[in-house]
C-alpha positions, 0 to 999 in steps of 0.5 A: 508566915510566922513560927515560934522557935527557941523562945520568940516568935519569927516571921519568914517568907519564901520564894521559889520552889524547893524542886528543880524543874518538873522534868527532874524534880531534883531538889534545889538548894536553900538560901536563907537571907538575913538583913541588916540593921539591926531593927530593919526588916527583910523587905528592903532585900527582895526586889533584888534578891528574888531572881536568885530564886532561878536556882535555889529556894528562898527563905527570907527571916525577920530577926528576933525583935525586927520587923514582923517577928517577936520583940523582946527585952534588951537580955535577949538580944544578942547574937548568939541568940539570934543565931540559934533562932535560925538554926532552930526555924530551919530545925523546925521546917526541916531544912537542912544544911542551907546557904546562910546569906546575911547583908550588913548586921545580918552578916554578923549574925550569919558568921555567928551560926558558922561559928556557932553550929559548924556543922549547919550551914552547907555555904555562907554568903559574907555581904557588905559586913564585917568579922568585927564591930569594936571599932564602930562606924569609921568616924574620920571617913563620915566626917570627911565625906560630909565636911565642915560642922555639920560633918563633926555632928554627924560624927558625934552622933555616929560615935553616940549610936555605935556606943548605945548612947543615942536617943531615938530621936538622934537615931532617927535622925541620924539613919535619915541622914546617913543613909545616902552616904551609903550608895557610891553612885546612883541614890535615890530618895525612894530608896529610903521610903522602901527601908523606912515606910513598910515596917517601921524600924525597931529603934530599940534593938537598934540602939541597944544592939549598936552599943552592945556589939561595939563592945562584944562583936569580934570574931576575927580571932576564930575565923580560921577554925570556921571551914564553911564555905563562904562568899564574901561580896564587898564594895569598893567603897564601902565605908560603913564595913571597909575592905579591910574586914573583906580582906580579913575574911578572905585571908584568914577564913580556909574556903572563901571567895571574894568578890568585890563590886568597883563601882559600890557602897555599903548598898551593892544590891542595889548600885549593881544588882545585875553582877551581884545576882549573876555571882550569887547564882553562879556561887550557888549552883557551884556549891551544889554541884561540888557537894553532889560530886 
C-alpha cells in the first residue's frame, strides 16, 4: 500500500490484526518497523519478525527514497525529515502512540522520532543500532577480521562509504563483501539474495546518506531527555554498531532495558530469531499491560 504524506510518497505493509481475539475484541498495540541501510527495503525484516504479530499489529514502512516509496533529491534525505514521514503516515492512518522498531539505520531514524516528537511513540525498540554514526564503521575491526591486503582495501573502501565518498560500483562491491562479516555464526549466501534481489538497493541514498550521517548523526548528548521507553536489542558481537553504543543507550536513556544476544552480529534476527521474538513479545505485552494500569 502506498500513502503520500509530508511531501513523498511511502509504501507500508501490515500484518496482524489491530484487535485481539474476537471473544475480547481489545485493541492491540501497534509496532511500526524500520529497516535499515540506508537504501534497503523492509522485506528482508518479515520472515522473522512477522510472529510478532501474535500480540501486536504490524506496520511495516518503506523510507523515503527506499525500496517501493518515493525517491527524492539528496536535500530531502535526512533524518529529521524521515522522522516526520513516520509520525505523518501514522497521523494519516490514525495510529496513535505505537512501538517504533528500527533495526540498523532504521534504528537511527527510530530514536530521531523520540527525540523529535517525544510525545509520539508509546515505546521504541533500539535494534543492533547505535546513538551515533561520527565515527563510521570501526575500520581496525573490519581490517583485522579480514587480514592481510585484501582486509586494508576493504577498510579504504568502508573509510570511502562512511564519508560519502565511494562510487556506486565500490559500494556495491563493498555491500557484497562485507556483508558476510555481519553474521557471528550461521551465513548464508541466500541471505543475501533476500537483501539484494527483491527490490534493488537505492545506492544513492546509501552513498549520500553515509556520508552525511558520519558528519551529522549523534545524538548521544540528548539522550537523557528522551523518556520513551525503550528496548534496546545488541549482539554480542556485533561489529558494525558496537556494544559500547548499546551501553551508551542503556546508561543514559531513563526507562530502557537492554537485552543482548551471546551468540549474534550485526544480524540478530536471523542468527537467533527464536529469543529475539520471545523478547519482543514479551516487551510488547509489558508495555501494554503497564500502560492499561
Amino acid at each position: 500500500m502506498k500513502l503520500h504524506v509530508n511531501g513523498t510518497t511511502l509504501f507500508f505493509d501490515v500484518v496482524g490484526s489491530g484487535l485481539d481475539a474476537p471473544q475480547q475484541f481489545t485493541q492491540r498495540p501497534t509496532m511500526i518497523l524500520l529497516h535499515g541501510g540506508p537504501g534497503f527495503d523492509h522485506h528482508y525484516l518479515r520472515p522473522w519478525l512477522d510472529p510478532v504479530s501474535e500480540v501486536a499489529q504490524l506496520v511495516y514502512v518503506d523510507e523515503r527514497g527506499c525500496g517501493r516509496s518515493e525517491r527524492h533529491t539528496h536535500e530531502y534525505y535526512q533524518l529529521g525529515i524521515m522522522a516526520d514521514d513516520i509520525v505523518a503516515l501514522c497521523e494519516a492512518l490514525h495510529i496513535e502512540h505505537p512501538i517504533v522498531l528500527g533495526q540498523s539505520f532504521g534504528g537511527f531514524v527510530a530514536l530521531s522520532i523520540a527525540h523529535r516528537h517525544p510525545d509520539f511513540a508509546s515505546g521504541i525498540v533500539l535494534f543492533d543500532t547505535s546513538p551515533a554514526w561520527t565515527g563510521g564503521y570501526d575500520l581496525d575491526a573490519l581490517e583485522q577480521m579480514v587480514g592481510g591486503d585484501y582486509g586494508k582495501e576493504l577498510r579504504e573502501i568502508a573509510y570511502r562509504e562512511s564519508t560519502g565518498q565511494a562510487t556506486d560500483e565500490e559500494l556495491q562491491r563493498f555491500e557484497r563483501e562485507i556483508m558476510p562479516l555481519y553474521w557471528h555464526q550461521g551465513y548464508k549466501p541466500e541471505y543475501l539474495d533476500a537483501l539484494y534481489n527483491t527490490v534493488p538497493m537505492n545506492m544513492d541514498i546509501a552513498t549520500y546518506m553515509m556520508g552525511t550521517l558520519s558528519k551529522e548523526y549523534d545524538l548521544r548528548p540528548y539522550l537523557s531527555t528522551i523518556k520513551t521507553p525503550a528496548l534496546i536489542l545488541q549482539g554480542r558481537y556485533d561489529w558494525v554498531t558496537p556494544m559500547e553504543g548499546a551501553v551508551t543507550m542503556a546508561r543514559e536513556l531513563p526507562n530502557a532495558q537492554l537485552h543482548v544476544f551471546e551468540n549474534s552480529g550485526h544480524m540478530v534476527f536471523i542468527e537467533e530469531p527464536d529469543e529475539l521474538v520471545s523478547v519482543l513479545k514479551h516487551w510488547i505485552v509489558s508495555q501494554s499491560e503497564a500502560e492499561q494500569d
